[in-house]
N, C-alpha and C positions, 0 to 999 in steps of 0.2 A: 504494500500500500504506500510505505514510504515512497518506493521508489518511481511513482508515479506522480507525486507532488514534487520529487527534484529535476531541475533543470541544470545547475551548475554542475560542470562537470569536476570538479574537485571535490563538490560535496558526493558525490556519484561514486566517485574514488574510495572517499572514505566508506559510503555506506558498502559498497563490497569489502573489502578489508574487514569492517564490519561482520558482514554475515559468515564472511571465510572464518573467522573469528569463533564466532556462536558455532558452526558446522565441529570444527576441531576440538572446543571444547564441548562439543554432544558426545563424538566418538569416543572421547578418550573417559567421558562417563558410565558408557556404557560397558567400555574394554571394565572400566572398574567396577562395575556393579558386579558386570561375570564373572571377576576374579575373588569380587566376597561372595558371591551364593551363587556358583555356575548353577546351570540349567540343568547341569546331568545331576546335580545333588537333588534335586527336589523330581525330577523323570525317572530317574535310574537308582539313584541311591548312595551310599557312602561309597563304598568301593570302586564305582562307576566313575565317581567325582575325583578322588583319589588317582586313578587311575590315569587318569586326563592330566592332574598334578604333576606326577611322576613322568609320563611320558615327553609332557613340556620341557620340564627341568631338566631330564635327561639328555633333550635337545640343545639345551645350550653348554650344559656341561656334565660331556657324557658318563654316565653308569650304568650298570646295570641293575635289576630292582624286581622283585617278586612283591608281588601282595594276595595276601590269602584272609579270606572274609571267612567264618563261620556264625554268625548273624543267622538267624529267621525271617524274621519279620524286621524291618526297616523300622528303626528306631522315631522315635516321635522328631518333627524337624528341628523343633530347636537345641534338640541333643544332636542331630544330626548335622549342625551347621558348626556349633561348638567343637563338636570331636571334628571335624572337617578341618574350620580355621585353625585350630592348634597342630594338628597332622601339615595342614600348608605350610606353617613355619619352620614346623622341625624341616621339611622339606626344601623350603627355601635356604635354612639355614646349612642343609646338606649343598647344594648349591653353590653357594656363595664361598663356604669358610673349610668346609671338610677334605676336600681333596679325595674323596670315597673312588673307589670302584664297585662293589656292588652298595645296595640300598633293601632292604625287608621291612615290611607293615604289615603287621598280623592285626585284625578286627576279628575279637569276641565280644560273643552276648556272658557277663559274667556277674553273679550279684547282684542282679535287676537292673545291669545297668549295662554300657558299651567300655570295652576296652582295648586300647589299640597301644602297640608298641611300633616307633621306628628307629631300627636299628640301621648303623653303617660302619661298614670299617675304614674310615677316613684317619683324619690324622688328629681327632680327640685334639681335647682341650685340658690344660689346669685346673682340677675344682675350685682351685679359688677365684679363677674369673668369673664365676657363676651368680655369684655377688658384688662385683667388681667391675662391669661394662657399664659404667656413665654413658649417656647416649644410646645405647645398646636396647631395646625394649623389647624385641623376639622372646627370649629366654624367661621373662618377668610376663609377656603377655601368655605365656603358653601356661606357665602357674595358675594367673590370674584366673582365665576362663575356665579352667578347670575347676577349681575352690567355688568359684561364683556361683558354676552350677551345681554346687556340692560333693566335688570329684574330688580325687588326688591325682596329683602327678608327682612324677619325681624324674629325674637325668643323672643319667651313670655315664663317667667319661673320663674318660685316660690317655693321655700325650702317646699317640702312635699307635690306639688301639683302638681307636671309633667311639663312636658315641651312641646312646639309648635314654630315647623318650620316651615313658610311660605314663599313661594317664588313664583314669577310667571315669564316666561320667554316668550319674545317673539314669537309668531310665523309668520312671515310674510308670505302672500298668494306666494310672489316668490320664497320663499325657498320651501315649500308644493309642489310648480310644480315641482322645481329640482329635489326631493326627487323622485316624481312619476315615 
């Protein structure tokens, strides 16, 4: 509509600039929405979403990576978005810092709840930077989410022996019927 009211052509300039503008910052909203809650989480399920995780990340920095789901029934979603985003980090964080050649994510139904381990044999960390990364929030958000939803989690990890994320997250039978 604007742009049938302008005639100068600098203003014309700017209003494209403008809309190239709005256009760039749509896609890059949406690249983000799909990277907090892809489509395969809520179509497909944890493993399916995971899956996708791993496969990406292995693309830019290659490993290799098994994931084995023994789940029943598909966890209510908002356990399933929780056990997701903290599984993405440890993932990203294989990624970025570990230096891994293979990568393992085991998903159980355990204690009424979900449990997932990722393991790698990277090149592990000092436990004492586990409390000790200022700036650093991966390692503090993957706790976080876990506790919040009433989980635990803990990380085992040794200088030249990989590292292991574990965490388990509630699942209560009343959120499961919601979800249905």
């Amino acid at each position: 509509m604007l742009r049938k009211h302008l005639h100068d052509a600098g203003a014309l300039e700017m209003l494209t600039k403008v809309e190239s503008s709005v256009a760039n910052s749509i896609g890059r909203l949406r690249h983000l929405m799909f990277r907090l809650r892809p489509p395969a989480l809520e179509e497909g399920g944890l493993a399916p979403a995971l899956r996708e995780q791993l496969r990406a990340a292995a693309e830019e920095c290659p490993f290799k990576w098994t994931l084995t789901s023994d789940i029943g029934a598909e966890p209510a979603i908002e356990v399933r978005v929780q056990a997701f985003r903290i599984a993405q980090e440890a993932i990203a964080n294989v990624r970025k810092h570990a230096n891994a050649k293979n990568v393992r994510i085991e998903i159980k139904e355990t204690d009424g709840g979900i449990s997932v381990q990722v393991n790698d044999d990277g090149i592990g960390f000092a436990a004492e930077r586990l409390h000790q990364e200022v700036g650093h929030l991966g390692l503090t958000s993957m706790r976080e989410r876990a506790e919040l939803s009433g989980g635990r989690y803990s990380i085992t990890t040794v200088p030249g022996h990989g590292t292991s994320v574990n965490y388990w997250i509630p699942d209560p039978p009343a959120r499961k019927e919601e979800a249905a």
